[in-house]
C-alpha positions in Angstrom: -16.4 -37.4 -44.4 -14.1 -34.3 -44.8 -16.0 -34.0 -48.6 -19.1 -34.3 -47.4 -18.6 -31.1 -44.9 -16.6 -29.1 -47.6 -17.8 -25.5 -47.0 -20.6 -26.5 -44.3 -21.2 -26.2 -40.6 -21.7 -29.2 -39.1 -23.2 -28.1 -35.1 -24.3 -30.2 -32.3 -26.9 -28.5 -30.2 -27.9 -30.2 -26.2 -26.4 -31.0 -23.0 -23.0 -32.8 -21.7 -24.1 -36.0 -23.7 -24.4 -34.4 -27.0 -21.0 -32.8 -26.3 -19.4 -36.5 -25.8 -20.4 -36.7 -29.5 -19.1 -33.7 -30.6 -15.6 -34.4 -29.0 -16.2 -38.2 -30.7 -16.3 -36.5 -33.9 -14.1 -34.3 -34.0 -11.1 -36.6 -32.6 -12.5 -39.2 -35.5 -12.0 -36.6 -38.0 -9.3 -34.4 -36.9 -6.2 -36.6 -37.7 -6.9 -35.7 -41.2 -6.4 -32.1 -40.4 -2.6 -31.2 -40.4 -1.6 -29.3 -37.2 -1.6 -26.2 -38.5 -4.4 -26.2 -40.8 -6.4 -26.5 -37.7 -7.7 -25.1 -34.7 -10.2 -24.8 -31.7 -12.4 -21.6 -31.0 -13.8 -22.3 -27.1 -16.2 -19.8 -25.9 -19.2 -19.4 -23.3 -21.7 -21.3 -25.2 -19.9 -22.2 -28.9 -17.0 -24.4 -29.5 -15.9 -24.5 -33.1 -13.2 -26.7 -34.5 -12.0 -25.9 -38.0 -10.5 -27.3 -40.6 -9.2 -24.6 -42.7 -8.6 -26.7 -46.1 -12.3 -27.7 -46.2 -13.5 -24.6 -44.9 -15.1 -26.8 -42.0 -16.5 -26.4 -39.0 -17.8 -29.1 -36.1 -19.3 -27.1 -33.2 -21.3 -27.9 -30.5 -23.7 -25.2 -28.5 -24.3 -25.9 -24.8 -28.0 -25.6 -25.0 -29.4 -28.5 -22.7 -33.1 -28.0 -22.5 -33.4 -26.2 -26.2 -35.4 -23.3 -25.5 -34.1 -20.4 -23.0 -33.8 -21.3 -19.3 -31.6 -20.4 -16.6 -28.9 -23.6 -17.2 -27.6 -22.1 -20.4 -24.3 -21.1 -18.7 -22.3 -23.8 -19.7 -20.0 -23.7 -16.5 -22.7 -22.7 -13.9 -25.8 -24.8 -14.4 -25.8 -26.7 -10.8 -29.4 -24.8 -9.8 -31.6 -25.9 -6.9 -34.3 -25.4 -9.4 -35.0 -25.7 -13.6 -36.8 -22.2 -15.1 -37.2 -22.4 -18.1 -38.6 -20.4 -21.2 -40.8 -23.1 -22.7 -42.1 -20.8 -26.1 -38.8 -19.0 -26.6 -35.9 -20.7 -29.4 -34.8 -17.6 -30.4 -32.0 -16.7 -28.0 -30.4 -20.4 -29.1 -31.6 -20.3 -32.7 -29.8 -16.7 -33.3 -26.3 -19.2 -33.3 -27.8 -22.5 -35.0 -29.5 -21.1 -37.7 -26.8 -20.8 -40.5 -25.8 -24.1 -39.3 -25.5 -26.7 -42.7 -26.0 -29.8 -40.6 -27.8 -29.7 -36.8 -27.3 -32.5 -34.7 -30.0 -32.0 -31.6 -30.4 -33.9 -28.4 -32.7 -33.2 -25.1 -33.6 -35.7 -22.7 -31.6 -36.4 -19.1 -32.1 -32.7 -17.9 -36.0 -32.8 -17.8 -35.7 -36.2 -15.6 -34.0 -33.6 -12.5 -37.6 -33.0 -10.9 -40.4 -29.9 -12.0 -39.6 -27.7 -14.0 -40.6 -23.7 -13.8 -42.1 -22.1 -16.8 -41.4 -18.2 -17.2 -43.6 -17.9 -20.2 -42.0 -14.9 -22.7 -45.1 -12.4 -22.4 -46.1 -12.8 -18.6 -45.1 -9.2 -17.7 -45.6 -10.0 -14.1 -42.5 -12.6 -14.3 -45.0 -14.8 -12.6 -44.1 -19.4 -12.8 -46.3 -22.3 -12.9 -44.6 -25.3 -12.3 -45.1 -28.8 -14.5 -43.5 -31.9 -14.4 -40.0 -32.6 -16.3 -42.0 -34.8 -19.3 -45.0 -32.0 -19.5 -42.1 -28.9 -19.6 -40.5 -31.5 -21.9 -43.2 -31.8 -24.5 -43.6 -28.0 -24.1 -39.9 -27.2 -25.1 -40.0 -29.7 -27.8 -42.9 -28.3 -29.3 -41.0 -24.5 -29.4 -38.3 -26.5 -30.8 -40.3 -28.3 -33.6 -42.1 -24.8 -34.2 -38.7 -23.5 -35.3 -37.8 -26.6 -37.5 -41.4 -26.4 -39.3 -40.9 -22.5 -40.3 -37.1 -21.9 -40.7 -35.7 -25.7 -42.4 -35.6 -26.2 -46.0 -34.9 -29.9 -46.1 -33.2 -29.6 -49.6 -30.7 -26.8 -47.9 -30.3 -28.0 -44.2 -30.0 -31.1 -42.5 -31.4 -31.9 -39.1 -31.1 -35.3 -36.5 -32.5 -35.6 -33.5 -30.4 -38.0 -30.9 -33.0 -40.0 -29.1 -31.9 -40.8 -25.2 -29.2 -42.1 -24.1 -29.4 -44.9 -21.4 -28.1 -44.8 -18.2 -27.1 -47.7 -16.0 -27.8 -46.5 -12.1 -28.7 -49.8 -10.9 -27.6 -53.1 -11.5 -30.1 -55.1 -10.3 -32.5 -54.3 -13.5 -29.7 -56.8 -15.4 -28.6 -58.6 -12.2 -31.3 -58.9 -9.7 -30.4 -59.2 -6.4 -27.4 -57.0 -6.6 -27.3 -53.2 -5.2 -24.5 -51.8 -7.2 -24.2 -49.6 -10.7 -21.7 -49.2 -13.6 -19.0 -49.5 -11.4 -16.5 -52.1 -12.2 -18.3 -53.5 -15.1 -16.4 -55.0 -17.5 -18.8 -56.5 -20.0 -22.3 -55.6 -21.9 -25.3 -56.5 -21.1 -25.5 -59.5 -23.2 -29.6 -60.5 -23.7 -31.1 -59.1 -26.5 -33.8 -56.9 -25.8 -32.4 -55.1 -22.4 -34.3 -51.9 -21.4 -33.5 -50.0 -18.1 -35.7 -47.4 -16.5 -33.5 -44.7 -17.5 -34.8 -45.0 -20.7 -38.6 -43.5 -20.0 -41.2 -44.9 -22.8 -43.6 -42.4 -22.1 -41.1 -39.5 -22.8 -40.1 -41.4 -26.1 -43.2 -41.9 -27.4 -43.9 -37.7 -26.9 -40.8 -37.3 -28.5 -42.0 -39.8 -31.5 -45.1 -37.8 -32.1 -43.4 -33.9 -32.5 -40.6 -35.8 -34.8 -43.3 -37.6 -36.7 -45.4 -34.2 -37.1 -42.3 -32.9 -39.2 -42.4 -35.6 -42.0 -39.0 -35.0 -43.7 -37.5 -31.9 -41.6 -35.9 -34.1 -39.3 -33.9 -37.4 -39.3 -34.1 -39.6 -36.2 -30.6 -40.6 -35.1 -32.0 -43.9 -32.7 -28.8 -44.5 -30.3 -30.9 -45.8 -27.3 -31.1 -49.7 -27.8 -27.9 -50.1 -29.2 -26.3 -47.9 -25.7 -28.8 -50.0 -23.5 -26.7 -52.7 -23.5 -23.4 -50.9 -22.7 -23.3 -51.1 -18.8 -19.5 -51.2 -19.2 -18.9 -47.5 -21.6 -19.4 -45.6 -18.7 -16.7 -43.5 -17.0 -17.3 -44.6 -13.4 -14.7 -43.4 -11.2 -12.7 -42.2 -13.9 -13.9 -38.7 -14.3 -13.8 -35.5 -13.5 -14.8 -34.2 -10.2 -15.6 -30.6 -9.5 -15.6 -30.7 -5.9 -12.7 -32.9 -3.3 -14.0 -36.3 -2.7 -15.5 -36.6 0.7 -14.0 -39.8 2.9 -16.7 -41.7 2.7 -17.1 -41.3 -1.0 -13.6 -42.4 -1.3 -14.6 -46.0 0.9 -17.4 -46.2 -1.5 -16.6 -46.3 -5.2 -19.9 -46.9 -6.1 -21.4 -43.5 -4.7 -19.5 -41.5 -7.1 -19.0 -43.6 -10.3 -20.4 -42.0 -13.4 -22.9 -44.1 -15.2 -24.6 -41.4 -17.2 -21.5 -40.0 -19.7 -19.3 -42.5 -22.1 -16.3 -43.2 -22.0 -14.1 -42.0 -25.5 -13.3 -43.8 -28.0 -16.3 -45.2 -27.0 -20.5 -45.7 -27.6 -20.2 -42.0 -29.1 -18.1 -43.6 -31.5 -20.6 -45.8 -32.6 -23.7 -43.1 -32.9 -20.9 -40.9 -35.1 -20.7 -44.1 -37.5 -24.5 -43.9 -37.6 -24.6 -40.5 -38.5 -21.6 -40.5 -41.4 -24.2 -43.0 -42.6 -27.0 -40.8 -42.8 -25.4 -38.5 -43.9 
């Protein structure tokens, strides 16, 4: 894999997900990498691991809804409300763009309730408000703007992660129980399994912009392969950025993670899919 980054920039671009992958890659890749011909750049928005021999990079851009909004700070995104940019790339762009190979994902953050749109030449800062798919399809569109005009296929490679499942409640593969991931120790084992955290309507937008970009943009399909993993999940092993309340404590279940994988884990698996694509 090292030969096939020689001299490139390999960058992941989304939210907290698309980070899991980035971590996935680089500790798949890093033990190749002697200690001191390597080393980790952490800022605001871009990471950047590099692997001096190769004159490498793997980086990943905290950029969750693509286009500009007010949950860019990568620290300090826990907002009441989404605002959001919906025809403006360019503030994210300005770090992707000499990217080699982009690795993009959007999907959970939309799900959070409306969304605000600010548009870029409303001098009266005035919002309209539209639901998370409609702000969705919005942002993607910027997105796939940017991709049409500025990607030169035989120069620049681009994916695009499709969602990644979650597994909130059990009883859509065990009716009759009121639980989550939590304890799960096995997959979800009939073929075909597809929770409601997996929205077809939202995939079938997404489908469309990708499909409108012929041979820009590879699809990276992760979702029915993850479906199935009720047990990758962190649940209560995770970090917490506030002290547990008590009752949270006598309730596992209320504070188990069953959006993020667990690494090694599922990200593992979508890296595999990618060194194939690639």
């Amino acid at each position: 894999m090292w030969e096939k980054l020689r001299g490139k920039r390999l960058m992941f671009v989304g939210d907290s997900l698309n980070r899991g992958q980035w971590i996935s890659m680089v500790c798949l890749l890093q033990s190749e990498i002697p200690a001191d011909r390597r080393s980790m750049s952490p800022n605001a928005h871009l990471t950047i691991f590099r692997a001096e021999d190769y004159n490498a990079t793997i980086e990943f851009l905290w950029a969750p809804l693509l286009v500009e909004s007010n949950s860019d700070d990568p620290v300090n995104h826990r907002l009441d409300e989404r605002i959001i940019r919906p025809d403006s790339v360019l503030k994210h762009a300005s770090l992707w763009e000499h990217a080699d190979i982009l690795v993009f994902n959007t999907y959970l953050w939309w799900r959070q309730g409306p969304v605000k749109l600010l548009w870029s030449d409303d001098e009266n800062g005035a919002c309209e408000e539209l639901d998370g798919q409609g702000a969705m399809e919005l942002a993607m569109g910027a997105w796939a703007d940017w991709v049409s005009s500025k990607v030169d296929p035989l120069k620049k490679r681009v994916f695009f992660v499709t969602m990644s499942p979650t597994h909130l409640w059990s009883r859509e593969w065990k009716p009759g129980s009121e639980g989550n991931c939590y304890s799960e120790k096995d997959p979800i084992d009939f073929e075909g399994y597809w929770g409601s955290g997996s929205d077809l309507p939202t995939m079938s937008t997404v489908e469309n912009i990708l499909s409108s970009l012929n041979s820009k943009v590879s699809v990276l399909n992760v979702t029915q392969l993850s479906e199935y993993r009720k047990d990758g999940h962190p649940s209560i092993f995770r970090k917490f950025w506030e002290p547990l309340r008590p009752e949270q404590l006598s309730n596992p279940p209320s504070y188990s993670d069953c959006i993020h994988w667990c690494l090694p884990g599922v990200p593992d698996t979508w890296n595999e899919l990618l060194f194939h694509l690639l």
